[in-house]
C-alpha positions, 0 to 999 in steps of 0.5 A, spaced: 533 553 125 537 549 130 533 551 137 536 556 142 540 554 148 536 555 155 538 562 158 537 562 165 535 569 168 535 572 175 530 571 179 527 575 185 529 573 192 524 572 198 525 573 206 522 575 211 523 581 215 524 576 221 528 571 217 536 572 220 541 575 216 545 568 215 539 564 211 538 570 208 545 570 205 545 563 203 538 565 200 541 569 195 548 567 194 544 560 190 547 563 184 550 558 182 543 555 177 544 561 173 552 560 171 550 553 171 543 553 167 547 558 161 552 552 160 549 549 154 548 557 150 555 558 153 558 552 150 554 554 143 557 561 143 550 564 145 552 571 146 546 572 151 547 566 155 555 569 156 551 574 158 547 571 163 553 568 166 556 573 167 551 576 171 549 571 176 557 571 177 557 578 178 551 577 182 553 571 187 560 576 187 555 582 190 551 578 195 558 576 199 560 583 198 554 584 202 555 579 206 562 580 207 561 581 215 559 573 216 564 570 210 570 572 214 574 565 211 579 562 206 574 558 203 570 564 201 576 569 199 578 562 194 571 562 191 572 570 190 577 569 186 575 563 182 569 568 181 574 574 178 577 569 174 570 567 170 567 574 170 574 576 166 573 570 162 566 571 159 568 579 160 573 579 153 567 575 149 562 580 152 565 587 151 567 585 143 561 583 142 557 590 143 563 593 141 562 591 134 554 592 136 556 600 137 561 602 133 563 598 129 556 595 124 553 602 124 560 605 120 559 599 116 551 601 114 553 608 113 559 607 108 558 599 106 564 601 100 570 603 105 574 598 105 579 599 111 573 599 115 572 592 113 579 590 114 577 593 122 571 589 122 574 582 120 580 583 124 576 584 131 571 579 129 577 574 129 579 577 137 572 576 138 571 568 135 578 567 140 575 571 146 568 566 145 573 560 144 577 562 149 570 562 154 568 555 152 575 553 153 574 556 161 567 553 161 570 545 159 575 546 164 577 542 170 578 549 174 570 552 172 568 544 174 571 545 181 569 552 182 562 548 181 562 543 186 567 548 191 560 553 191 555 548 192 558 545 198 560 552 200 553 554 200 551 547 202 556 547 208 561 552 207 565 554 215 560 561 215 554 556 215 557 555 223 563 560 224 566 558 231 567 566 232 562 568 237 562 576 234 561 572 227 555 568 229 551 573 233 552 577 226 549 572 222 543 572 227 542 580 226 534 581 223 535 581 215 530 587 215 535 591 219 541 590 216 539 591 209 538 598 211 543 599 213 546 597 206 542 600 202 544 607 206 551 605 206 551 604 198 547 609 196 551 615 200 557 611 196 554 612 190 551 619 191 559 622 195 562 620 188 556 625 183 559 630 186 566 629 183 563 626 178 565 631 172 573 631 175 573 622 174 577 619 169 575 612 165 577 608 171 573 611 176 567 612 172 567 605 171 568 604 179 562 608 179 558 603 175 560 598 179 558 601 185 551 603 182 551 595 179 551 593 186 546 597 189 541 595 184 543 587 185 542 589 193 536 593 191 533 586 188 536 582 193 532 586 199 525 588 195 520 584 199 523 586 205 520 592 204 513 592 202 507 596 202 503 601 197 509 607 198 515 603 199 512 600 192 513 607 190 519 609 192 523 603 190 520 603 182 522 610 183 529 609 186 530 603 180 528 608 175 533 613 178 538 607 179 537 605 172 537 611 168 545 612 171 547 606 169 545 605 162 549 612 161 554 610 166 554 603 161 554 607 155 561 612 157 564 605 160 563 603 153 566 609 149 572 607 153 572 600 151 571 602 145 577 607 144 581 601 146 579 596 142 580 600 135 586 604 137 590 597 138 587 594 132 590 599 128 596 599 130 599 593 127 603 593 121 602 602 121 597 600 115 595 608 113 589 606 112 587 602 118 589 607 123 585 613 118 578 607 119 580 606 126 581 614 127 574 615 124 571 610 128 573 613 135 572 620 132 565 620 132 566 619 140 569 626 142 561 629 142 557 624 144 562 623 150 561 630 152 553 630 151 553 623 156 558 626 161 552 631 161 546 626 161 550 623 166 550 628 172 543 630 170 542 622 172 546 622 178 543 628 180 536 626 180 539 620 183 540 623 189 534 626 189 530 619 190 527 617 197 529 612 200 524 606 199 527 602 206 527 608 210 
């Protein structure tokens, strides 16, 4: 059996309460070993080191969101848009795969004789062996290498490292432990403004929701040692729990969607009967899932805005 490619997962971050908020950006955008270190997987159609990827490109993404106040430049918003670019790039590989995980495997276990679904299966197979194709096109090309060195000097010496606005510098002096407060408050009164509503949103806001949450737990790991002590320690293993369980369900709805979307276009081609029947019994098994989860998911979001805070 061939050896398993090196996956490179995410790491804490350590600062100081005193630390300034501009070191503690450079501290956590150095992302950059993580899309690096899961080149080799990526390269080998390792699904898992796409994923790995994926996430210390969402991850780098989330820190100059927090930090947007301080990266007020055109190097940055470029480096935001090549970053978009890669996460949509390893975002088609990665949905199909765990869309043939949820959906598609389980029907094939249940009626291993229904030829239809066969034919579905292959069929989204072969988009999935392009998608992954697609990917390691993007990781050899000229555009992801120059991502790589324009994030490295970026980081390195980037203009935000020595901004020449007087507002911008004296932001990026601010104590770290002050402004990730204030994040952490902001996000989670996002988060918890949208539960309330949350039975009236549709896919696309629901996956904005997911979004939101994804962020506040990436900024939650960004800023856990700022925060110490046996009841902050309490309260943050709360708060993440809490934080977690509304993302797996906000994931799992988000995932329904995909889903339906995927088997509906692969079933379209051709008007094949029994192709759209397969398709149809495939997507039909979600209607009282989707139900029971969109109860799961205000109860979670409920309890969500129940968890004290951990900075507070």
């Amino acid at each position: 059996m061939a050896r398993r490619a090196c996956l490179r997962s995410s790491r804490p971050l350590h600062s100081h309460p005193t630390c300034r908020r501009a070191r503690a950006f450079a501290k956590s955008a150095a992302r950059l070993w993580q899309i690096v270190g899961n080149e080799p997987a990526v390269l080998k159609h390792d699904t898992e080191g796409i994923h790995q990827m994926r996430l210390g490109s969402s991850k780098l993404r989330t820190a100059i969101s927090l930090f947007s106040a301080i990266l007020p430049d055109p190097q940055t918003e470029k480096i935001e848009t090549e970053l978009e670019w890669l996460a949509s790039e390893l975002g088609s590989a990665r949905e199909l795969e765990a869309m043939m995980a949820r959906a598609l495997m389980p029907v094939r276990r249940r009626r291993p004789g229904w030829d239809d679904t066969l034919k579905l299966s292959r069929q989204i197979a072969g988009r999935r062996a392009a998608a992954l194709d697609r990917v390691r096109d993007a990781i050899a090309s000229q555009r992801y290498r120059l991502l790589k060195i324009d994030i490295a000097a970026w980081l390195e010496a980037g203009a935000w490292a020595a901004p020449q606005d007087v507002l911008v510098r004296d932001c990026g002096e601010l104590p770290i432990k002050i402004f990730a407060a204030g994040q952490l408050s902001a996000r989670g009164r996002k988060i918890r403004k949208r539960a309330k509503s949350f039975a009236a949103l549709g896919p696309r806001r629901r996956h904005k929701l997911r979004v939101l949450t994804k962020e506040l737990h990436d900024a939650t790991d960004f800023f856990a040692t700022l925060f110490s002590g046996t009841r902050a320690d309490k309260r943050r293993k709360k708060f993440l729990a809490a934080l977690a369980t509304v993302q797996a369900c906000l994931g799992d709805l988000d995932g329904i969607a995909v889903d339906e979307n995927a088997i509906g276009a692969s079933g379209r081609p051709r008007r094949s009967a029994g192709k759209m029947f397969a398709a149809g019994a495939l997507s039909g098994r979600k209607p009282v899932s989707a139900a029971a989860l969109l109860a799961t998911t205000q109860e979670a979001l409920d309890r969500f805005a129940k968890a004290k805070p951990f900075w507070g």
